[in-house]
Every structure is written in C-alpha cells, then in structure tokens.
LUMMI-929472 format. One record per residue (C-alpha): x, y negated, z; residue in three letters; residue number from 1. Coordinates in steps of 0.05 Angstrom, whole numbers. Example, Ala and Ser with C-alpha at 12.3 -4.5 7.8 and 13.67 -1.06 7.14 Angstrom:
<<246,90,156>,'ala',1>
<<273,21,143>,'ser',2>
***
This chain:
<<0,0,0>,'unk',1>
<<32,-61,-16>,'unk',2>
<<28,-121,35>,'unk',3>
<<48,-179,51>,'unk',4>
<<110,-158,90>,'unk',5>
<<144,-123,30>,'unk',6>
<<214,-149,23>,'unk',7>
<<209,-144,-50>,'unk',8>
<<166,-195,-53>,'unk',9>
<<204,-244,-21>,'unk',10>
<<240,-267,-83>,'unk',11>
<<164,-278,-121>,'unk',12>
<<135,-316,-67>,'unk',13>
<<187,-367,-67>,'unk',14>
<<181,-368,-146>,'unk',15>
<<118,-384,-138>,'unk',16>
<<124,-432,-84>,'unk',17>
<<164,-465,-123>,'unk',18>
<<113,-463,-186>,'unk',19>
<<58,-482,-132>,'unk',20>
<<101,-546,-104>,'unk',21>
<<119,-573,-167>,'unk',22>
<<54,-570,-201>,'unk',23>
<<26,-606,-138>,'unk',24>
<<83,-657,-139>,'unk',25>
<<61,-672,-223>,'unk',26>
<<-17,-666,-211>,'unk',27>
<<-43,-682,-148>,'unk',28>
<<-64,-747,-140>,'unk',29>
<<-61,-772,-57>,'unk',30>
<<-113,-743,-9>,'unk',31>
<<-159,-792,10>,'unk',32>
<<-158,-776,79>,'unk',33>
<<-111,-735,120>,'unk',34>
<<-121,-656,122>,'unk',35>
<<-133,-634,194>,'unk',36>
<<-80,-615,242>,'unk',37>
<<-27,-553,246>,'unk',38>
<<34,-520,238>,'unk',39>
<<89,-556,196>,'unk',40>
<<85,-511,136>,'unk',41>
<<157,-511,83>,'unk',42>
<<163,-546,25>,'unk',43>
<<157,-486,-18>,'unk',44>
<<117,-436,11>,'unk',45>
<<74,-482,65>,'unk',46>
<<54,-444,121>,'unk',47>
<<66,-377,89>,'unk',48>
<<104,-358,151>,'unk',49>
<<61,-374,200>,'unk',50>
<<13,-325,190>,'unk',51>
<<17,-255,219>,'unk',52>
<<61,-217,174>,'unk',53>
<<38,-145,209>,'unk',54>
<<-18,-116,197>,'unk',55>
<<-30,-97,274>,'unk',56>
<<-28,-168,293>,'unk',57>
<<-95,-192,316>,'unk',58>
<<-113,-257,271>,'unk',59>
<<-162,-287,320>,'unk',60>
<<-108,-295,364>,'unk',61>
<<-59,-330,318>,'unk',62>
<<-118,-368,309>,'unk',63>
<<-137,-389,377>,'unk',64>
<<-61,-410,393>,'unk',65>
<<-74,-454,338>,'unk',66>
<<-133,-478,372>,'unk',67>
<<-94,-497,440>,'unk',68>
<<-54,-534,406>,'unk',69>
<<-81,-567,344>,'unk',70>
<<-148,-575,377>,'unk',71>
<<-216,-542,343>,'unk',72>
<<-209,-558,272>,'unk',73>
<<-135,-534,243>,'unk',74>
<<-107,-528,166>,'unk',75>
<<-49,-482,146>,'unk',76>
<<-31,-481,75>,'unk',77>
<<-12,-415,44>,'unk',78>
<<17,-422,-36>,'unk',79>
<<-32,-470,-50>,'unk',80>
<<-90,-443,-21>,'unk',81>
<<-127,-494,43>,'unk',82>
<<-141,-452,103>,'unk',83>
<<-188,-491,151>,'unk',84>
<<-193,-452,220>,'unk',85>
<<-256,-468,266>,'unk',86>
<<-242,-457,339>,'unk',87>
<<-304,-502,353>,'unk',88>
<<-380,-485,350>,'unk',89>
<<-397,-555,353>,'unk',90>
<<-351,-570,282>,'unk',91>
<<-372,-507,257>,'unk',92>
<<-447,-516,263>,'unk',93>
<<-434,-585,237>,'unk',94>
<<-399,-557,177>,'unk',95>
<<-428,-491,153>,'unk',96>
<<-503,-510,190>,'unk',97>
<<-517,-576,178>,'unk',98>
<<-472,-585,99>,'unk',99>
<<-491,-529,89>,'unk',100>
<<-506,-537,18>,'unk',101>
<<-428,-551,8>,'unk',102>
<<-397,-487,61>,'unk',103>
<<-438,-432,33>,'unk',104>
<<-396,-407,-21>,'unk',105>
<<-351,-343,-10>,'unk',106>
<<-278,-342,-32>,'unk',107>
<<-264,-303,-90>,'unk',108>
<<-224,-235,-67>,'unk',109>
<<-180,-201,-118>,'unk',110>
<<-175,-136,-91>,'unk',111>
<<-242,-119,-49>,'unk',112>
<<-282,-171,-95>,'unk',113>
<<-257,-165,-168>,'unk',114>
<<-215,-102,-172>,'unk',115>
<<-263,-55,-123>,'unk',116>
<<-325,-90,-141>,'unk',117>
<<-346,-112,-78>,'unk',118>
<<-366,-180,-111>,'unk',119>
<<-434,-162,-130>,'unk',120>
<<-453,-151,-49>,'unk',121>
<<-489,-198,-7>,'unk',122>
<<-425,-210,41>,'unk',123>
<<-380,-216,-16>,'unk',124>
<<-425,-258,-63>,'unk',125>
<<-413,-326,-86>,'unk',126>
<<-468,-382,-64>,'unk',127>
<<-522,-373,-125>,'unk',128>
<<-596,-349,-155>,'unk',129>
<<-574,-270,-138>,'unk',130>
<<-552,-278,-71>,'unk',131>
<<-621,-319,-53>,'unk',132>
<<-668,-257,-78>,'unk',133>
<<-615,-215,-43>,'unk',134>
<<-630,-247,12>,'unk',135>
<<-700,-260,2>,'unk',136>
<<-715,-176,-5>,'unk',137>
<<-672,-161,69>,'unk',138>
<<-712,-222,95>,'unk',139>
<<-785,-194,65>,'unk',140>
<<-771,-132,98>,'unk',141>
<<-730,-138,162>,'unk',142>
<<-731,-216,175>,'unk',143>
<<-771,-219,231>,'unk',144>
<<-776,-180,297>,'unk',145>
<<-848,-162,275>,'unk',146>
<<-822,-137,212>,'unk',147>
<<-769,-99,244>,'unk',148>
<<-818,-65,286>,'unk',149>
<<-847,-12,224>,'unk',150>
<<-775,28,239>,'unk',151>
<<-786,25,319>,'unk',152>
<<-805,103,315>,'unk',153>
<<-753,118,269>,'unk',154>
<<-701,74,321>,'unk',155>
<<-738,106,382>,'unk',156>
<<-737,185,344>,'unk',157>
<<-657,174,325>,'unk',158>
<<-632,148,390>,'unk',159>
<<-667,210,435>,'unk',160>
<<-621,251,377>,'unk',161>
<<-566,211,394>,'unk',162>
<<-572,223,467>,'unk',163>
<<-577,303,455>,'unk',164>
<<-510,292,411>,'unk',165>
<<-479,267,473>,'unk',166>
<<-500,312,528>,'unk',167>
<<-480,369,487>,'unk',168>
<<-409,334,466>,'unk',169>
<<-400,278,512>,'unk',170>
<<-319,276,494>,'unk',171>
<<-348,256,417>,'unk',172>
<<-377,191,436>,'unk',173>
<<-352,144,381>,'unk',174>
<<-368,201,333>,'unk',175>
<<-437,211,352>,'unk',176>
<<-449,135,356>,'unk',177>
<<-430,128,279>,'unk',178>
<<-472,188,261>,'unk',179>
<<-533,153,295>,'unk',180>
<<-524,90,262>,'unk',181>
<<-522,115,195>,'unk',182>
<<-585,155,208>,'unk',183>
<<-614,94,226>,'unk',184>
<<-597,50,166>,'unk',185>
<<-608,115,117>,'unk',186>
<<-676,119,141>,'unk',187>
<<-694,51,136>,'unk',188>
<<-659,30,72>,'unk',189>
<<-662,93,38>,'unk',190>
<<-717,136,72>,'unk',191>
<<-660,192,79>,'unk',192>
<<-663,242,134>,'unk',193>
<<-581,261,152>,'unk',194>
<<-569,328,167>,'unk',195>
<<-543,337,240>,'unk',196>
<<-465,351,211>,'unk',197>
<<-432,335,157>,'unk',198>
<<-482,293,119>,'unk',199>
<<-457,278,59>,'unk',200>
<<-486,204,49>,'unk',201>
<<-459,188,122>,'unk',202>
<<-386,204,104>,'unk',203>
<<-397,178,36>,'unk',204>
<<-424,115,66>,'unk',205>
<<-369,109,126>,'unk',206>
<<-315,121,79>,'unk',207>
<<-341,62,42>,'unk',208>
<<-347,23,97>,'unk',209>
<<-271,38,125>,'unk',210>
<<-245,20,57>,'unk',211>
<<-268,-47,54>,'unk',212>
<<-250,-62,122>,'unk',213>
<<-180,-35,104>,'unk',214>
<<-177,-80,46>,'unk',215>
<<-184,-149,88>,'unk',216>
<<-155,-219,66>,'unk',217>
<<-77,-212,68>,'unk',218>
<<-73,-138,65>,'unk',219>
<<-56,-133,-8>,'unk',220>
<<-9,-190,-51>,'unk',221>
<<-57,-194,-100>,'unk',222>
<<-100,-234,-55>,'unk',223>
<<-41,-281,-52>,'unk',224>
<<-15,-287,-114>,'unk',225>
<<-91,-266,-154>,'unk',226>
<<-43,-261,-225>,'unk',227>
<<-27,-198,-206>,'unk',228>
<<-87,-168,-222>,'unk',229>
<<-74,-178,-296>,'unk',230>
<<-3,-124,-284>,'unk',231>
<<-17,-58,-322>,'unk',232>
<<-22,-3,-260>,'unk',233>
<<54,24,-284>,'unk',234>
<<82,-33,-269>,'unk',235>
<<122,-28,-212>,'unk',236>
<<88,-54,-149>,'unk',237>
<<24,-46,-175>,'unk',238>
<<-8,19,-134>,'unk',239>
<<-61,-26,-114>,'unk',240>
<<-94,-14,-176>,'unk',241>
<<-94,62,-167>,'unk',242>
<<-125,43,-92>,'unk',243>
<<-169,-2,-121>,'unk',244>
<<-198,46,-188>,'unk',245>
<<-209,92,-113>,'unk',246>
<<-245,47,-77>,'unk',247>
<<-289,26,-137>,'unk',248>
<<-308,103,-144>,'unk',249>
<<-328,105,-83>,'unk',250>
<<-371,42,-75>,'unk',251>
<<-411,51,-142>,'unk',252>
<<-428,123,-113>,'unk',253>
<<-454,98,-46>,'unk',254>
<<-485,44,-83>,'unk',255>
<<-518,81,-138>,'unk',256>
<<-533,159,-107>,'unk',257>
<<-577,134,-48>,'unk',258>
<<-617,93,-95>,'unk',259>
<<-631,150,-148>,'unk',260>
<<-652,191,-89>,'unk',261>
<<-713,147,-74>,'unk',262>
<<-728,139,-138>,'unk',263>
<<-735,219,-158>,'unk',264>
<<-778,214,-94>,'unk',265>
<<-826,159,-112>,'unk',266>
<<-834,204,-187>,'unk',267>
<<-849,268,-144>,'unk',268>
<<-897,224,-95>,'unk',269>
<<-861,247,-33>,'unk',270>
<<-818,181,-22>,'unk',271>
<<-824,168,46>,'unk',272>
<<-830,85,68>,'unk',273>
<<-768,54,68>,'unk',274>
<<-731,-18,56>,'unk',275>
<<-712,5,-19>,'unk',276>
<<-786,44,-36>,'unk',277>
<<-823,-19,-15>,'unk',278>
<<-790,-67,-62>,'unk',279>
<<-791,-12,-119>,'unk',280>
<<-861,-13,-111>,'unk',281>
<<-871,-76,-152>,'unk',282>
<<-903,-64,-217>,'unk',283>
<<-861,-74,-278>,'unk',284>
<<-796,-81,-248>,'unk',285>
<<-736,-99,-294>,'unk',286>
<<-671,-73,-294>,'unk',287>
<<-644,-136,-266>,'unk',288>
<<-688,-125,-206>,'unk',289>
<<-681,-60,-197>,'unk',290>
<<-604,-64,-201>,'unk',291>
<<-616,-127,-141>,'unk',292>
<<-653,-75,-98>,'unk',293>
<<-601,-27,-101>,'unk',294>
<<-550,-75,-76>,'unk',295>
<<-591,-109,-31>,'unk',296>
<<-601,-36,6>,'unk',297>
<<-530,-26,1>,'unk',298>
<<-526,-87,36>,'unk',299>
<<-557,-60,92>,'unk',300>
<<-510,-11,111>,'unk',301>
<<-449,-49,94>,'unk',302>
<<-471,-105,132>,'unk',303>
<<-502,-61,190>,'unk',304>
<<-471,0,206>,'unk',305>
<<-406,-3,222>,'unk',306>
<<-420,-72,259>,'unk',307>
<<-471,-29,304>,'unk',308>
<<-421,20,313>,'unk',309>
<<-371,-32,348>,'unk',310>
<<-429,-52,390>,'unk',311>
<<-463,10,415>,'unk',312>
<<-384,37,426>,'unk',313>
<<-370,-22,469>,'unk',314>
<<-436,-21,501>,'unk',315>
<<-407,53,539>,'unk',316>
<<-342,16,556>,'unk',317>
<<-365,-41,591>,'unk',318>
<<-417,4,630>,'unk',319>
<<-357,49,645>,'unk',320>
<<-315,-15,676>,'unk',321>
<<-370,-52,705>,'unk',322>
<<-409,5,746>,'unk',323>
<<-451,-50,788>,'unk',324>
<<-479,-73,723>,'unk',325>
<<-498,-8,693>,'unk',326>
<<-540,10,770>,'unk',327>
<<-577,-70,760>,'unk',328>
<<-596,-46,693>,'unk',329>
<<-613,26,717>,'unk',330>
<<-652,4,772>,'unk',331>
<<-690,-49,722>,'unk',332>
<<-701,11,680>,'unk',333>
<<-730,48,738>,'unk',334>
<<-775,1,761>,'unk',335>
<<-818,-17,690>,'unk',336>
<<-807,57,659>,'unk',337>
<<-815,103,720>,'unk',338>
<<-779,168,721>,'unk',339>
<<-830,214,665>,'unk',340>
<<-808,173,599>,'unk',341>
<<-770,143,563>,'unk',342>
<<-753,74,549>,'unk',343>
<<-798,50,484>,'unk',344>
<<-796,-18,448>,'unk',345>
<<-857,-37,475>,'unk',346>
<<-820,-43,546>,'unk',347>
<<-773,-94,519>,'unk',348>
<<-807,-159,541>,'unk',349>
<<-807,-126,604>,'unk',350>
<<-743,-111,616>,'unk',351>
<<-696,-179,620>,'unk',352>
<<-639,-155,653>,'unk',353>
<<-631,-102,595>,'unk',354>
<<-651,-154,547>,'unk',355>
<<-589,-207,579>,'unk',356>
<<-540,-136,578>,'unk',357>
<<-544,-124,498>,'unk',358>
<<-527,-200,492>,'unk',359>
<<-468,-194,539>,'unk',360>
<<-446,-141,494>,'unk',361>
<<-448,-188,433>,'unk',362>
<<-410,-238,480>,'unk',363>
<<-362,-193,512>,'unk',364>
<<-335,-152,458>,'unk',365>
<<-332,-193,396>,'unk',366>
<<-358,-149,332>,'unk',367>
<<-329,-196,273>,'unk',368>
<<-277,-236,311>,'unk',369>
<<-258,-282,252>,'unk',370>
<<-320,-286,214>,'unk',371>
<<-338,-276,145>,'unk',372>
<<-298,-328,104>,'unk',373>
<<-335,-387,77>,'unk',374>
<<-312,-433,16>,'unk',375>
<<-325,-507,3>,'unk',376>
<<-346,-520,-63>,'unk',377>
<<-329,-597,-73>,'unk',378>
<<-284,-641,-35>,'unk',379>
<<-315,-669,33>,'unk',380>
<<-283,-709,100>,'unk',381>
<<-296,-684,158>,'unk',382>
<<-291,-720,227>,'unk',383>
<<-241,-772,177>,'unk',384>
<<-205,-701,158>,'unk',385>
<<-192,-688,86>,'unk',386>
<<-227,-621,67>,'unk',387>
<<-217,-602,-9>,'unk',388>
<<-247,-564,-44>,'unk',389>
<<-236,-499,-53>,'unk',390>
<<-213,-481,17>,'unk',391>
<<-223,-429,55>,'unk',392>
<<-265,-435,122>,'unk',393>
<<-245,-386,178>,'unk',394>
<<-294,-389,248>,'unk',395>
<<-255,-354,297>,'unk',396>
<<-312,-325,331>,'unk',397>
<<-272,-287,380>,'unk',398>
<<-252,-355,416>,'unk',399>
<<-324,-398,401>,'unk',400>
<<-354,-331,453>,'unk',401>
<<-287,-318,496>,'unk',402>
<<-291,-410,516>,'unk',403>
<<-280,-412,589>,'unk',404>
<<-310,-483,572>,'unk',405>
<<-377,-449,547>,'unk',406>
<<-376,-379,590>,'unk',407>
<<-348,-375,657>,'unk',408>
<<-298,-318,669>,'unk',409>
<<-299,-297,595>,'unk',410>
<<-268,-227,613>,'unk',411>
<<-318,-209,661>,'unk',412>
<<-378,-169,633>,'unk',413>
<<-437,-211,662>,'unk',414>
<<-509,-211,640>,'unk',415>
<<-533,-257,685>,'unk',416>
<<-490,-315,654>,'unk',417>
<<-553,-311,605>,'unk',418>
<<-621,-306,651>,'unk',419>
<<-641,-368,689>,'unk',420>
<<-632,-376,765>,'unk',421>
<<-624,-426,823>,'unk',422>
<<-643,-476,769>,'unk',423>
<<-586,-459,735>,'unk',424>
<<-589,-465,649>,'unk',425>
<<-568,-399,613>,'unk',426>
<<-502,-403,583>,'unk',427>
<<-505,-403,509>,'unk',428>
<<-539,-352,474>,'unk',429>
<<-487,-314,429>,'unk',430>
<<-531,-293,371>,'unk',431>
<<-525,-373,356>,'unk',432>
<<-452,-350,342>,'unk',433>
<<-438,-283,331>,'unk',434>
<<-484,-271,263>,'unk',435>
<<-446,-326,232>,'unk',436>
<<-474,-391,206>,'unk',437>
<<-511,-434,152>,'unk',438>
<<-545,-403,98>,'unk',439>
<<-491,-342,105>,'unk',440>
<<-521,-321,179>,'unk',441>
<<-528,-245,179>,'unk',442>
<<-605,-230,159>,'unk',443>
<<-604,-157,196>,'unk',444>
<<-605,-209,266>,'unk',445>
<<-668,-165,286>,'unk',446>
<<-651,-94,267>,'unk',447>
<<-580,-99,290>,'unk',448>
<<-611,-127,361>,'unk',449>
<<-659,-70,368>,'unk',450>
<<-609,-25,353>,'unk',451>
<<-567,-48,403>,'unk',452>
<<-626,-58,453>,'unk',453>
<<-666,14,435>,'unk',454>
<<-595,42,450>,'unk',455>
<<-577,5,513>,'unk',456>
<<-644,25,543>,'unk',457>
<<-654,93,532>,'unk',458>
<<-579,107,545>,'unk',459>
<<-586,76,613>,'unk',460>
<<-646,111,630>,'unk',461>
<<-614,183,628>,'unk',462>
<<-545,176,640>,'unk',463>
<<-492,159,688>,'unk',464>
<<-424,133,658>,'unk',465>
<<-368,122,689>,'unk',466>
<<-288,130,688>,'unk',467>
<<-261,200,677>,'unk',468>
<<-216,233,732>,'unk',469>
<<-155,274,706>,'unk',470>
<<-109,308,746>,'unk',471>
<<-143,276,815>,'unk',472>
<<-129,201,776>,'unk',473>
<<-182,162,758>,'unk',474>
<<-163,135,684>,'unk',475>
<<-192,61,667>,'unk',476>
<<-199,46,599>,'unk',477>
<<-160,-4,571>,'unk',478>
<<-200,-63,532>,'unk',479>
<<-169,-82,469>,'unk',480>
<<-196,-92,405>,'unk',481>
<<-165,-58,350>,'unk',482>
<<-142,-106,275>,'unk',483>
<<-190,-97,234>,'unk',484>
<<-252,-139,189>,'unk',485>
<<-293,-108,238>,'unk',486>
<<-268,-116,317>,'unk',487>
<<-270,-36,340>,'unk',488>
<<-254,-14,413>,'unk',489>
<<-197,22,422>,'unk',490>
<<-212,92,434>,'unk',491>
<<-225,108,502>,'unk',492>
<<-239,167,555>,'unk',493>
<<-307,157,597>,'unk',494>
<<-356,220,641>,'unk',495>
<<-417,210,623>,'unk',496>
<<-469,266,657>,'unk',497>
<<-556,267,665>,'unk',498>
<<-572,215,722>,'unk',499>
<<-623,276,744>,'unk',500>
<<-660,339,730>,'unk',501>
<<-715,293,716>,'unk',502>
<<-669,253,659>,'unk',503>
<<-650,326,632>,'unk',504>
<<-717,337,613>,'unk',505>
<<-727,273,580>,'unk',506>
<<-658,283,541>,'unk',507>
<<-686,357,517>,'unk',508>
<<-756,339,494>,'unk',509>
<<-777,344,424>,'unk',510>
<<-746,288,387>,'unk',511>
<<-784,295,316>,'unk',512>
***
C-alpha cells in the first residue's frame, strides 16, 4: 500500500512543491484577507510535515493541539490544497449550518471517490440534484422518529437474537455486535433475513465497509498528488490501482446484489417491506431512479452500520468501567419494565436515565472523531479570515464533545450531565454535534438512536457486565480509540453473565 511515508516519494513531493510554489508565486493574485492561524508551513511543501506521517497516529489529536494553540479555527496548507480545521462548534455551526449553501460540497477523493467508485454515495457525493433525492428517499422513509418506528419489531426481534448470541459466546462480543447491526440495516434497507453464521451479504457488506474506512484521506499518494491516477497500473508505485480495481469489485457487488434480491422478490410477490421495496413501488420508475434507490439503500448501511457498531461496542465498555452507572440504569429498568419482559420501544419515554445513557455514549466515545470532510465552493471570509475556495473543512468532533469548557470531566462516563436537576441546564446535547452539520447532517439520526437505545435497554435488562478476573487479577480495559474513518474501541476483555433466573428466561424466549 503506498502512503504517505514512503521514502520514494520524497523526491516527487518536493518536485511538486516546487511546481505548486511557483505556479502560486506567477498566478495568485493577494488574499484579500488573511487565512486563519497555524503552523508555519515551508516554502515548498507548506505544512506537508506537519501532519501525521503514520498511519497509527490519531488525527483528531494532531488536530486538537492545533486547537490549544491556534485557537478554534486553524489552516495548514498541504501542496496547494487549504485545510481549515474546526475545533469550535460555535464557528462550525456558523460555517457549515448557517452558509450552508457555500460548506456543503464534498472534496473530491482520488482513490475511495474516483478510482473505487465511492463517488456516486451519499457521504462521498458532491453538493447537487442527486444527492437531494438521495436524501430525500432516506428522509421519506427513516426521517422521523415516527417513521423509524415501522422497523421497531424488526429492532426489538434482532436485539433478543443478539442477546442469545452473547450468552451463548460472551468472549465474541464485538463479533456478535456487527452481526446484529447488519441484520438490522439488511432488514430494513433490503428486507433480507441473515443467516445466524456466515451470511454472505454481512461479510460482503463489512468487507465493504472496512475497505473504505481503510482508504481514508492521506492513506494513499494519489489523494495528494490526484495526477497519479492517470499512471498505467505497471508503473512502478502504482499498486493502488490493483487495490483500487479490488475495492471497486467489491462495492458494485454490495451495491448491486442486495438490490436485485428485492427486486426478484417484488416479481415473485413475496418481497417483504423494506426501505428499498417501498420506493420501488412507484409506478413507472426509470432507470435513473431506480439506479438512485439502489445507492440510496447502500447508503444506509455504509452510513449506519459500522458507525452502530462503534457505539453498541463502546456502550459494553463504559458499562464495564462505570459499574454504578450500569446498577442507575438497571434499577431504572427495573422499576418501569418489572422483572417478566422485556424492554420495548414503547418504554422509551419512560425511561430517562436510559434515554441520557445512549447520549453519553455518543459523547463519551466519539464514533467519527474528525467528521466527514466538507468543501467550500467559492471564496468566503470568515470572522475577517480568508477562506478560499476549494478548501477542505475538517470538524474535529472528538474535541467539540471531549470540551472541558462544554462537559465537565470529559473522561468520566456521566449521563446525568444531560437530565435536568437542582435547576441545573443539561449540558449540550451531542446529537447537535456528533451527526455532523448543515445540509450534510447524517439522515439515519433516528434509526441509529434507536439502535443504540433498543440495545442499551434490553442489554441492561438481562445482563450484568463487568471487568473479567484472570489469574485472581481483575483486568480493566483500557480506553483508546483505534485510527480509523470510523473511531473503533480497542478490543477489550469484559464478564458479562444473566442478572437472574428470571433474565435467563427472558434471554431464551422465542425471538421470531
């Protein structure tokens, strides 16, 4: 894989620098106002070196030492291309909310985008007519918590499976979570019932999923220097084209199979309801349309799945480290359920604690901690900052919800920071932050919460977790958050048994 780091490089990037610095010293007129604050960045290759150079480096944090010291809005310059980094919410609301006719674009990625194909997905697309009808089929069908509520059996049906998964195999937590939250997005997008192992749309979809998240901004040189992509694949340097003919395999078949499915269903009349057979439904739909409701289903699971995964994962590790938080919620649980069910969705509006918990998991353990890029698309000042166009806007998101200035004790998992008491205000609610911004906000808000919440509650209601003892030593998991697109937990160790004979039951009832 060829990265940024490769030493053979080195001699092209200064070639280029110096292409980059003399066509800017010919061309450019002056900036009408200066660009924001940061690091000094070299006459050739501006701030090429200031960005993490290894892959296991964490970005956000490059990004918030940025913050501490260039203040909330900082630019870096890397061969030409403007990199604005947000480490405020209040400048990024005002940016990407309020203009946000201007910050809605996406920057155009060589490798994931043009090479893979990635480009023609709702995270990836650029600011236009497709990605509003994209947008306007998630939103007829899961933009509202109403809406959302059709697939509350199928969420309700899927977790109890989830929760037999784990008594049997409680050591293949993080596995079972992922297997659950494609089940959950199959059904719903797709109508598709997984088989209990091995499914072959699951790993086809997670493989998908890992690929693109592998492929991030800076991973590949082509994303630097985007001529590359014009090399013929023998030329040497150039195995990202053999990764990227992969990759594109693999996305047009997760993209395309699941969709053909419900269609040979809806001939046969046996096409159960889902996101992708409602829009189908539509008389007279054209190719163009059909080929958006493929790719806005697709966009359902690459937008939802893997980010649920993070959650649901972290949602066992905090109740693991914070034990008194797990018996509040328990005892909640206990009081508005009783002991003979389970949990439903229609307990929800009863059960605040539980309700404060799944947002102290968005808080606590950041599930996108830099954001999905945005892109200026004309020149604008900023605050008297010079903003051109064409720049790349980063929100660190892992700094706006780890503030000590907008949560107290950032590292501690506390749900309470978010319910009202002693006539104290709730600390800001992290869905405001966390789903992104403008017209680019994530429109899964209310499946992705449910899922979270459904998860949370039944979880809670039937099983203990806590820190695994080996060899007489209690082992405590270690919170870190592993590089990545999306911000996994590190794998970790936790015991997680039936709270009581009573739970046992509930756990081996009929889940269909």
């Amino acid at each position: 894989m060829l990265t940024i780091t490769d030493v053979t490089w080195l001699n092209l990037l200064c070639l280029t620098g110096v292409g980059v610095y003399l066509v800017k010293q010919v061309l450019i007129k002056k900036n009408p106002k200066p660009y924001p604050p940061g690091p000094r960045g070299w006459p050739l290759i501006g701030n090429v070196l200031d960005m993490p150079r290894v892959k296991r480096l964490k970005l956000w944090l490059t990004f918030t030492e940025w913050g501490q010291k260039y203040g909330g809005i900082t630019h870096v310059e890397v061969l030409g291309r403007h990199i604005i980094v947000l480490n405020s919410v209040k400048t990024a609301m005002e940016m990407m909310d309020r203009k946000s006719i201007s910050y809605s674009d996406r920057p155009v990625l060589p490798m994931v985008g043009e090479l893979v194909g990635w480009k023609t997905s709702l995270p990836f697309l650029s600011y236009g007519d497709r990605l509003r009808r994209q947008r306007k089929d998630i939103q007829r069908v899961i933009g509202s918590r109403a809406a959302v509520g059709v697939y509350n059996e199928i969420e309700e049906v899927e977790t109890l499976r989830f929760l037999k998964r784990v008594l049997a195999k409680p050591d293949r937590l993080q596995e079972h979570v992922r297997h659950t939250a494609g089940a959950v997005i199959l059904r719903i997008s797709h109508g598709y019932e997984v088989k209990e192992n091995d499914d072959p749309f699951v790993d086809l979809a997670d493989r998908t999923v890992s690929q693109v998240s592998h492929g991030q901004l800076g991973n590949f040189m082509v994303d630097i220097l985007p001529f590359l992509a014009k090399v013929p694949a023998w030329f040497p340097g150039a195995g990202f084209k053999r990764i990227a003919r992969e990759w594109s395999g693999t996305l047009k078949e997760m993209v395309s199979t699941p969709h053909e499915f419900v269609k040979d269903q809806m001939v046969a009349g046996i096409a159960p309801t889902s996101f992708t057979s409602n829009l189908l439904e539509r008389s007279n739909i054209s190719a163009e349309e059909d080929d958006i409701v493929k790719w806005s289903a697709f966009a359902l699971y690459a937008g939802g799945s893997d980010t649920t995964v993070s959650a649901i994962y972290s949602l066992f590790l905090a109740m693991t480290l914070f034990p008194d938080v797990q018996k509040k919620a328990q005892a909640e649980i206990d009081a508005v359920v009783g002991p003979d069910r389970l949990p439903s969705f229609a307990d929800r509006e009863y059960l605040p604690y539980t309700e404060a918990l799944v947002k102290e998991v968005l808080r606590w353990s950041v599930i996108v901690p830099t954001g999905a890029p945005h892109c200026v698309n004309k020149d604008d000042i900023h605050d008297g900052y010079y903003i051109p166009k064409g720049s790349i806007i980063m929100p660190n998101i892992w700094f706006m919800l780890n503030d000590p200035q907008t949560y107290a004790n950032p590292s501690q998992f506390n749900p309470e920071r978010f319910l009202a008491k002693d006539g104290k205000e709730p600390e800001t609610e992290p869905r405001t932050i966390c789903f992104g911004f403008g017209r680019r906000i994530c429109p899964g808000i209310h499946l992705a919460e449910a899922s979270i919440w459904i998860s949370a509650a039944m979880s809670l209601a039937v099983f203990d977790i806590s820190k695994v003892i080996e060899n007489g030593v209690e082992i405590t998991p270690e919170v870190e958050t592993l590089p990545g697109v999306i911000g996994h937990p590190k794998p970790f160790k936790c015991s997680i048994k039936p709270r009581s004979a009573t739970a046992l039951g509930l756990i081996e009832q009929d889940a269909n």
